[in-house]
C-alpha positions in Angstrom: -12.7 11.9 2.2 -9.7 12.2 4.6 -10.3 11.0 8.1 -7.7 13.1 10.4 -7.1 12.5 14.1 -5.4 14.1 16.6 -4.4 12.3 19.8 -2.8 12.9 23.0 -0.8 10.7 25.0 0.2 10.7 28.5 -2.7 11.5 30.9 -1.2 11.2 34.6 2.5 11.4 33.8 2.0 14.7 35.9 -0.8 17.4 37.3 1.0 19.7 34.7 0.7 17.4 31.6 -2.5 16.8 32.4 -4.0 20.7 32.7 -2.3 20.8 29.3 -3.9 18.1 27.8 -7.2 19.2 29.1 -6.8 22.5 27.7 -6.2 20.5 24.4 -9.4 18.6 24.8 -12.2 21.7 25.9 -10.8 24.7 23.9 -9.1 22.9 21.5 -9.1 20.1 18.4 -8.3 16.8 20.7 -10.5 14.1 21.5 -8.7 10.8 21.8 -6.7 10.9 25.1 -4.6 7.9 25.9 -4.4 7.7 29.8 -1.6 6.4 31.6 -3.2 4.2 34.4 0.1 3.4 36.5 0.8 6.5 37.5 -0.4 8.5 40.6 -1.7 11.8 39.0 -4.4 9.9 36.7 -7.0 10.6 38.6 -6.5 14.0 38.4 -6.4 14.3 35.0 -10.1 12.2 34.5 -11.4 14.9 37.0 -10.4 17.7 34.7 -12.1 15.6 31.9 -15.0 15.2 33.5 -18.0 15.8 31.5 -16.3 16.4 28.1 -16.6 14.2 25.1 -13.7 12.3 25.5 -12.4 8.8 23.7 -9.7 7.0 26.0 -7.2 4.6 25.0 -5.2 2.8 27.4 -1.7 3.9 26.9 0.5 1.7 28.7 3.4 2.9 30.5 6.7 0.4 31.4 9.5 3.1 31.4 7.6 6.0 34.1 6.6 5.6 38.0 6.0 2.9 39.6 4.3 -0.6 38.1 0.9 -1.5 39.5 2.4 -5.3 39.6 4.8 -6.1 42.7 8.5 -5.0 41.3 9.4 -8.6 42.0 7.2 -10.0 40.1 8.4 -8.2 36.5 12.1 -8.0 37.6 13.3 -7.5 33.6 11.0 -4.0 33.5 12.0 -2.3 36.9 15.3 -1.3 38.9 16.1 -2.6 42.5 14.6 1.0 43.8 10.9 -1.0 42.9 10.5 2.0 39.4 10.3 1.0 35.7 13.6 1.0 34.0 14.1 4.2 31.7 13.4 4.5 28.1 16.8 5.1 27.5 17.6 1.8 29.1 15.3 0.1 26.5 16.9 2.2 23.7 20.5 1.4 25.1 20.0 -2.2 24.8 17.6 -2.2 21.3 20.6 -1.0 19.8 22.8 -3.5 21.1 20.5 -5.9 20.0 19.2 -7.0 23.3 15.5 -6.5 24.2 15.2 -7.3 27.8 12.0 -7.1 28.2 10.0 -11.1 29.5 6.9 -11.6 27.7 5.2 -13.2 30.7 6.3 -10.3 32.4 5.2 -7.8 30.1 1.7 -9.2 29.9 1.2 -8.9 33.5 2.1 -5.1 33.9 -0.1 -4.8 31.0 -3.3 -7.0 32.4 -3.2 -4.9 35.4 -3.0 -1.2 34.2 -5.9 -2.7 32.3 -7.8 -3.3 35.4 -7.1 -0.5 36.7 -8.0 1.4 33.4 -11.8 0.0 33.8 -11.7 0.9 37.4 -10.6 4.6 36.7 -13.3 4.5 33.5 -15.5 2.2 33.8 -15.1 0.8 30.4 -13.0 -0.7 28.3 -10.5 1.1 26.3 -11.8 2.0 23.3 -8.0 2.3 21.7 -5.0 -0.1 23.0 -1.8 0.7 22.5 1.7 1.4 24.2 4.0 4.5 25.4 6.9 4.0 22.7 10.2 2.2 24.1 12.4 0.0 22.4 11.2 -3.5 22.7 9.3 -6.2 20.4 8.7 -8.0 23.2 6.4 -4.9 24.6 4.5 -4.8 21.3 4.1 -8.6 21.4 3.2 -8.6 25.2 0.6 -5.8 23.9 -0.8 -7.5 21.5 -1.3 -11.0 23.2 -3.2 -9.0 26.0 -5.3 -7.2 23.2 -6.3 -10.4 21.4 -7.2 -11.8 25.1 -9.7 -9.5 25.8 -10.9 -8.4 22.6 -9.9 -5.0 23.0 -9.0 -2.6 19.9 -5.3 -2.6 19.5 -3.4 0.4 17.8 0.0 -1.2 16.6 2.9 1.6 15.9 3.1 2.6 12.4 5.6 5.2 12.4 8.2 3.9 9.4 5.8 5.6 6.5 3.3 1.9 6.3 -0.3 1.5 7.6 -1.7 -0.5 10.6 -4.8 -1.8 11.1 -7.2 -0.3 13.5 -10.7 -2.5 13.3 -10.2 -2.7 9.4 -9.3 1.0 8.6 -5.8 1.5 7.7 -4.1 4.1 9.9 -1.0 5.9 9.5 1.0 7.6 11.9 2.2 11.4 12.3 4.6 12.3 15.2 7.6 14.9 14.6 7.6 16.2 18.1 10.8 15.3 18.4 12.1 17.0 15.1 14.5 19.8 15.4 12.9 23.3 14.7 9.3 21.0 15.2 6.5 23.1 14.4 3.3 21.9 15.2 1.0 23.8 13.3 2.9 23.3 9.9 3.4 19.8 11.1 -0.4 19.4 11.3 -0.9 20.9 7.5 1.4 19.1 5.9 -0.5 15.9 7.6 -3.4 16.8 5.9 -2.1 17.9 2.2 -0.5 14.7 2.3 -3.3 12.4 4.2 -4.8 9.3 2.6 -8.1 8.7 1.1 -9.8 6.2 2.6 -7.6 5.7 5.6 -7.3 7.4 8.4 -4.1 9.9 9.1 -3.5 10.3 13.1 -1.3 13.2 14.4 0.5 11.4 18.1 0.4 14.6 20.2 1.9 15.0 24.0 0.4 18.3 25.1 1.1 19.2 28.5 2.7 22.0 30.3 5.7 21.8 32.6 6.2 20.8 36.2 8.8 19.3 38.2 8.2 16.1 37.6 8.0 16.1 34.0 11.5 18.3 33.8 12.7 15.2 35.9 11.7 12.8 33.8 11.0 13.0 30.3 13.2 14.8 27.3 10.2 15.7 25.8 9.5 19.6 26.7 8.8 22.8 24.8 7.4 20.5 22.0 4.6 19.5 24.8 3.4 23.3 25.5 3.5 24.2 21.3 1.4 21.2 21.2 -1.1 22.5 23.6 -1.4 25.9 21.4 -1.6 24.1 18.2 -4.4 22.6 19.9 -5.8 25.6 20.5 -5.2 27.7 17.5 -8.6 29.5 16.4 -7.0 29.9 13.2 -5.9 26.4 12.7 -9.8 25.1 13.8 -10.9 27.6 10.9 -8.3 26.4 8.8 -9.6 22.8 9.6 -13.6 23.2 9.5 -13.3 25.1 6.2 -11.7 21.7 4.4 -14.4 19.8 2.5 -12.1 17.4 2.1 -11.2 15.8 5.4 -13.5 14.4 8.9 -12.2 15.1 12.2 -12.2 11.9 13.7 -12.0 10.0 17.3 -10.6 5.9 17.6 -14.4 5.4 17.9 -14.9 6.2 14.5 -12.8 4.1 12.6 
């Protein structure tokens, strides 16, 4: 039996990512949200939740907004205006074989969104993982956090190789940013080619577009296809007619 999963990441970047995502979650196949607990719209985005059958990860955010930490505090992840450097600064300087990013630093930008994640919850994460930038250090940061609290960390595993999530071997799906991306097809071809005994997991970033997202991110139209892949009566069919596979949440695994 497959185990598929299809995520979304980035609850709170904006009011308009976050309609899309919920969207996702009530008429559609989603239901493991990773929730961006920096950033000011978040608590929107729980209240459109509210009441649905939801798993939340922590998805932790150094390269949008504003850090929950004092700026001065974490001076190698933010810019004199007080905001988290770019992800295209992180990618600028992985490729020159810098990664900027301090440890220490890290782990206390991460410790508080974690705070703040059980305010906003009440709970603990029940994934724990990071918004994708170009830094080891982040991962390691991530990881040392994870280990200190016990919480269930989701390394990346986007080069074609497992990681472990609480003993079940995962591997990770994301074309999004593919040219001619389709996410429908994308999702079928996940499935043909899942694993047995493992668990295959699909990184969506449903949302639909506002200013602030247009602003910031180079991710676009592939957020709004995502939303009506989501959504796609004829995909669920498609899906709840395999014998072969089990839609699955983090909490599963």
């Amino acid at each position: 039996m497959k185990k598929i999963l299809v995520r979304a990441d980035d609850l709170g970047y904006s009011e308009g990512v976050n309609c899309g995502i919920a969207k996702s979650v009530i008429d559609g196949i989603i239901n493991s949200v990773g929730v961006m607990p920096n950033m000011p719209s978040v608590e929107h985005g729980l209240k459109l939740l509210a009441g649905a059958d939801v798993c939340y990860g922590q998805h932790t955010n150094v390269c949008v907004g504003r850090p929950l930490c004092d700026a001065k505090d974490i001076p190698s992840l933010t810019k004199e205006d007080g905001t988290f450097r770019s992800s295209k600064k992180y990618r600028e300087a992985f490729q020159k074989g810098n990664d900027f990013v301090v440890v220490e630093e890290a782990c206390l930008e991460i410790e508080a969104q974690y705070e703040r994640f059980k305010e906003l919850t009440g709970e603990d994460p029940h994934y724990f993982e990071g918004h994708a930038i170009a830094s080891n250090h982040f991962f390691e940061a991530l990881e040392m956090v994870a280990k200190r609290h016990n919480l269930k960390y989701m390394a990346m595993a986007l080069d074609g190789k497992p990681a472990k999530f609480n003993h079940t071997d995962v591997y990770m799906w994301m074309g999004s940013m593919a040219p001619a991306y389709d996410p429908v097809q994308f999702l079928k071809n996940m499935v043909e080619n899942g694993h047995d005994d493992a668990c295959d997991v699909m990184v969506c970033h449903p949302g639909y577009l506002d200013d602030y997202i247009l602003h910031t991110s180079s991710l676009l139209v592939p957020r709004t296809q995502e939303v009506e892949m989501a959504c796609d009566k004829d995909l669920q069919k498609w899906l709840n007619d395999r014998s072969d596979i089990e839609l699955v949440t983090y909490d599963n695994l």
